[in-house]
N, C-alpha and C positions, 0 to 999 in steps of 0.2 A: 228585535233580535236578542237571544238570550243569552249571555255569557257563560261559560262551561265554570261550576268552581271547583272542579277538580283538581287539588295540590300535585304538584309536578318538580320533580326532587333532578342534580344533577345524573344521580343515578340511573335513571330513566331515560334520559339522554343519553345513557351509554359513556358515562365518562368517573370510574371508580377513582375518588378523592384519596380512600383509603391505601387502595393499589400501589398510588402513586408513591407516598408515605413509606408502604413496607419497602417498595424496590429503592428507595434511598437506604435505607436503615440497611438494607442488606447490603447495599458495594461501599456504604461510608469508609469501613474499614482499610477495606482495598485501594480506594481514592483517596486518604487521607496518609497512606503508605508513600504515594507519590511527593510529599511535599516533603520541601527542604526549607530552611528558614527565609528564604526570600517570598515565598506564600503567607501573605500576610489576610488573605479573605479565601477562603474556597469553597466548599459544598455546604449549601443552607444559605451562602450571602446571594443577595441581587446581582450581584459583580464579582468576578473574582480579582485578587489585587495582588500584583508581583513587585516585588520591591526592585526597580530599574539600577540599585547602587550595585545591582548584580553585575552590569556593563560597566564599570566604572575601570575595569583591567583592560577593557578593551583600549589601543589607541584612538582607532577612529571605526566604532561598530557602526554593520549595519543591519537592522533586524532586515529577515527575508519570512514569508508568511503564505501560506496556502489551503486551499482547501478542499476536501474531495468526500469520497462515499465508495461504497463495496461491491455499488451496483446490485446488477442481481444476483448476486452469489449465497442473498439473502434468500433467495428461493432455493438454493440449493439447502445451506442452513434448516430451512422449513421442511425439506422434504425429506432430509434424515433427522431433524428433529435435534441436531447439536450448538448450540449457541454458546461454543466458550472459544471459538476461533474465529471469529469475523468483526470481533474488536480488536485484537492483533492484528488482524489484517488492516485495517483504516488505520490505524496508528503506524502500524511499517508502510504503511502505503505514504503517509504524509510525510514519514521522515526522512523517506529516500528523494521524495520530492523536493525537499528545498538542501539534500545534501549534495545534491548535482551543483549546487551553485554553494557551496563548502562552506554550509550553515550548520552550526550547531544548534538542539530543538531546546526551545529552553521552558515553554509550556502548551498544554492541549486542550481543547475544550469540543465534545462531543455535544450530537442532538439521535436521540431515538425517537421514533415514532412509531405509534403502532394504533390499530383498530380497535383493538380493546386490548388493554393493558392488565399481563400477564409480572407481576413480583418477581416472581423466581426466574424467569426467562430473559428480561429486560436486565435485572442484577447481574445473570450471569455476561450477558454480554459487556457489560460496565465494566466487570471485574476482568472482563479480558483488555479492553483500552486500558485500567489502571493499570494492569501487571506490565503492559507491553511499553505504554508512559515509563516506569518504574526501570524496566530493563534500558532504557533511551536515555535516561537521565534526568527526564521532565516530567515537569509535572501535570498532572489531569485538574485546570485551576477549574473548570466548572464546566456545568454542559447542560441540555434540557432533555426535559424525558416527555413527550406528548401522547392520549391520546383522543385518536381524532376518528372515531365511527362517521362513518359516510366519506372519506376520505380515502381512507385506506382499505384494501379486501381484509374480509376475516381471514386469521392467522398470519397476516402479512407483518412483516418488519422493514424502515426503512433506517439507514443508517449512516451518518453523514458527520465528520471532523474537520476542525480547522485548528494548524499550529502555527506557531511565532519563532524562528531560530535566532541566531546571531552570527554574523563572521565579521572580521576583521578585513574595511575596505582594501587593504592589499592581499587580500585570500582570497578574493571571490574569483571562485571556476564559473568562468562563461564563456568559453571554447574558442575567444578568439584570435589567441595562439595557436591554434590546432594548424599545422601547415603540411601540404603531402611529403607524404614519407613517413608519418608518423605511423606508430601500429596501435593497435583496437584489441583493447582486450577487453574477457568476458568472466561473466560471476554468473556464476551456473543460480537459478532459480529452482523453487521446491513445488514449482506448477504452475497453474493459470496465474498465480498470485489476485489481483481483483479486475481482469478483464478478458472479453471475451466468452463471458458465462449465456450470455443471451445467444450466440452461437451453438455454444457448447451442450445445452440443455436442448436444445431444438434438433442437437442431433444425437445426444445419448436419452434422448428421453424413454425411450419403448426399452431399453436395458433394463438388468438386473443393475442396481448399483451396488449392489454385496458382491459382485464378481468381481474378481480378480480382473486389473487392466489388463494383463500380460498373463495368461493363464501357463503356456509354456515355463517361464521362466518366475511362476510361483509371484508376483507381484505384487503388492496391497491390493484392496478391492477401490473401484471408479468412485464410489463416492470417497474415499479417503482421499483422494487422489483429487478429487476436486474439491474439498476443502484444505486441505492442504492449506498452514499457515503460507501471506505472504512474508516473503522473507526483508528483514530488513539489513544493509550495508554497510552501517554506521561503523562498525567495529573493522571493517575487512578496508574500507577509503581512510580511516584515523590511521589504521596499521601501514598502509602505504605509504601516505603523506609522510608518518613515521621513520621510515624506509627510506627518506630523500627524495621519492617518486614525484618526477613533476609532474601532476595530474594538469593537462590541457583541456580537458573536457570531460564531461559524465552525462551518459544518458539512459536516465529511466525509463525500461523498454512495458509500457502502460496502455494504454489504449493507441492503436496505432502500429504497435506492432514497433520492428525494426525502420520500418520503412518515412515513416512521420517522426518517429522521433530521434533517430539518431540526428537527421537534417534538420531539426529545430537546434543542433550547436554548431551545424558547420559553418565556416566562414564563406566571404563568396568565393567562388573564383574551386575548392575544394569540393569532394565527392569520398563515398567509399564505400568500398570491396567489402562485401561477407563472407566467408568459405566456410558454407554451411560442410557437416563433418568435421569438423576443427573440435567439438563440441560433445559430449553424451546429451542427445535430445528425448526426453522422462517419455514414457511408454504412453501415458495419456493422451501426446499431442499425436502419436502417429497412429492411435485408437480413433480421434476426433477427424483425423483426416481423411480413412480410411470409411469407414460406417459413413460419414459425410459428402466423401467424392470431391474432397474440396482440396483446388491447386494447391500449388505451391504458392505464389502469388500473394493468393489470399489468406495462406496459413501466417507469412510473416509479415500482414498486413494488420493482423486480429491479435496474433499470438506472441507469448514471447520467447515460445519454442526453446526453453532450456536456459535462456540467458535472460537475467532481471536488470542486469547493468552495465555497458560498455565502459569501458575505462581507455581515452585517448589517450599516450603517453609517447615520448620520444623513441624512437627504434632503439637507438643506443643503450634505453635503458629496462629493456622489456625484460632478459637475464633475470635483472635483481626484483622486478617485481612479482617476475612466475616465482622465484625463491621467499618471494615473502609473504608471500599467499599459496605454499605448495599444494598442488593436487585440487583448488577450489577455485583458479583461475586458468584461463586459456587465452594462448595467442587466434582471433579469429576474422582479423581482418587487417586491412590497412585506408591511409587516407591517401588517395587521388586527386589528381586535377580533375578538376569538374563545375558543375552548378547545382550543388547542393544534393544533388541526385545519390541513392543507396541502391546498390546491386548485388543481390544475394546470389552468388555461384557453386 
């Protein structure tokens, strides 16, 4: 048998070394914006290193950490061709997630993958997790950029973070003081935020996405509307707490809808009421519903129809919390006796 001695480069294989090289060089700047003196290793090391003396004010910290991705909205991303919004999105997506449990995010570490590895497209998305890091207060300590032909579809992007917060073990929100009588209030959302896109594309797909959601009433166009930053609460729950607000519970309305996740804080023995109308619900979800044919049900089973974050809080003290968040919160529910069960009416 005869051996082929054909020389055979990584390039050939479909995996640009160079590539990889420029798209650091382009978001260094942007991810090195995010560090503060407690980054002691970041972009270029094997590891990144956080100087832990950062805790050292806590009395008794305890770090809270998660991780997640943007799903497919990366398809949307690809189909208008903008990648400076869907690293903001995974970074507001992680930091509402561990702020329901009244974590502050102290660093971030991203992974991109792609089929073949695009410099300017891969940076830009980087530069969107550093800015959004940066706005947060944490830092982007490191992350990986892959690519992986035969893996992934051409033009494909996948995109995936993990953060680290801190709270103080007598701050931790875990809902289970939430007792009935309490009321439910709501932080209006700037859209899908990052789910329910694999719905959503299967039934805006044969649209124009340059149209206007809402043509009567002169709207942005569907695909703005579907990229649409997710929105992060970090500023609007600090301002609260700020406020005296005893925050009993918080829940990131994510995959799942109202329906899954508000019951992932209730106690047993409680339940609770939505009063849908309580709320402005954005012209996309009642587009998505409509062109779709799809219930009610299953709209707030998928979606987060206007609202990104419930805030449980004592009735007594709902007054000063509408006041302290004027005009960007709403009263839209309460907690019942029940068995964990959510009822939108």
């Amino acid at each position: 048998m005869t051996e082929k001695t054909e020389a055979h480069t990584y390039a050939d294989a479909g995996v640009n070394i160079a590539a990889g090289a420029r798209a650091v060089e382009l978001m260094t700047e942007a991810v090195k914006a995010t560090y503060g003196r407690e980054v002691l290793a970041g972009i270029g090391a094997f590891g990144g290193m956080f100087d832990a003396t950062r805790l050292q004010d806590y009395h008794s910290p305890v770090l809270v950490a998660s991780t997640d991705g943007v799903g497919t909205k990366t398809r949307v991303a690809a189909r208008l061709k903008r990648w400076d919004t869907i690293g903001r999105d995974l970074v507001n997506h992680c930091v509402n997630d561990i702020l329901v449990q009244g974590a502050d995010p102290l660093f971030f570490l991203d992974y991109v993958a792609t089929s073949k590895l695009d410099a300017g497209q891969v940076a830009s998305v980087v530069v969107g997790v550093a800015n959004a890091c940066r706005a947060a207060g944490c830092a982007l300590l490191g992350g990986e950029t892959a690519e992986m032909p035969g893996v992934y579809c051409p033009d494909e992007i996948d995109l995936a973070g993990a953060i680290v917060g801190v709270v103080e073990r007598e701050s931790i929100i875990d809902g289970s003081r939430i007792q009935p009588g309490d009321i439910i209030l709501g932080l209006a959302s700037t859209g899908l935020h990052t789910n329910g896109y694999s719905l959503a594309r299967r039934v805006l797909d044969h649209l124009d996405w340059n149209a206007p959601v809402d043509p009567v009433h002169e709207s942005g166009s569907i695909g703005d509307a579907l990229l649409a930053v997710h929105r992060s609460y970090l500023a609007e729950v600090r301002s609260l707490l700020h406020a005296g607000i005893d925050i009993r519970g918080l829940a990131h309305i994510t995959g799942g809808g109202f329906v899954d996740n508000l019951s992932r804080i209730l106690p047993p023995a409680t339940g609770a009421v939505i009063h849908r109308s309580t709320w402005p619900e954005l012209p996309i979800f009642s587009l998505i519903q409509r062109i779709g044919h799809i219930a009610d049900t299953e709209m707030f089973h998928v979606f987060n129809m206007g609202l990104g974050m419930l805030v449980v809080v004592p009735a007594g003290q709902m007054p000063t919390a509408l006041n302290a968040l004027d005009g960007d919160i709403f009263s839209v529910g309460e907690i019942v006796p029940g068995s964990r069960e959510v009822r939108v009416l």
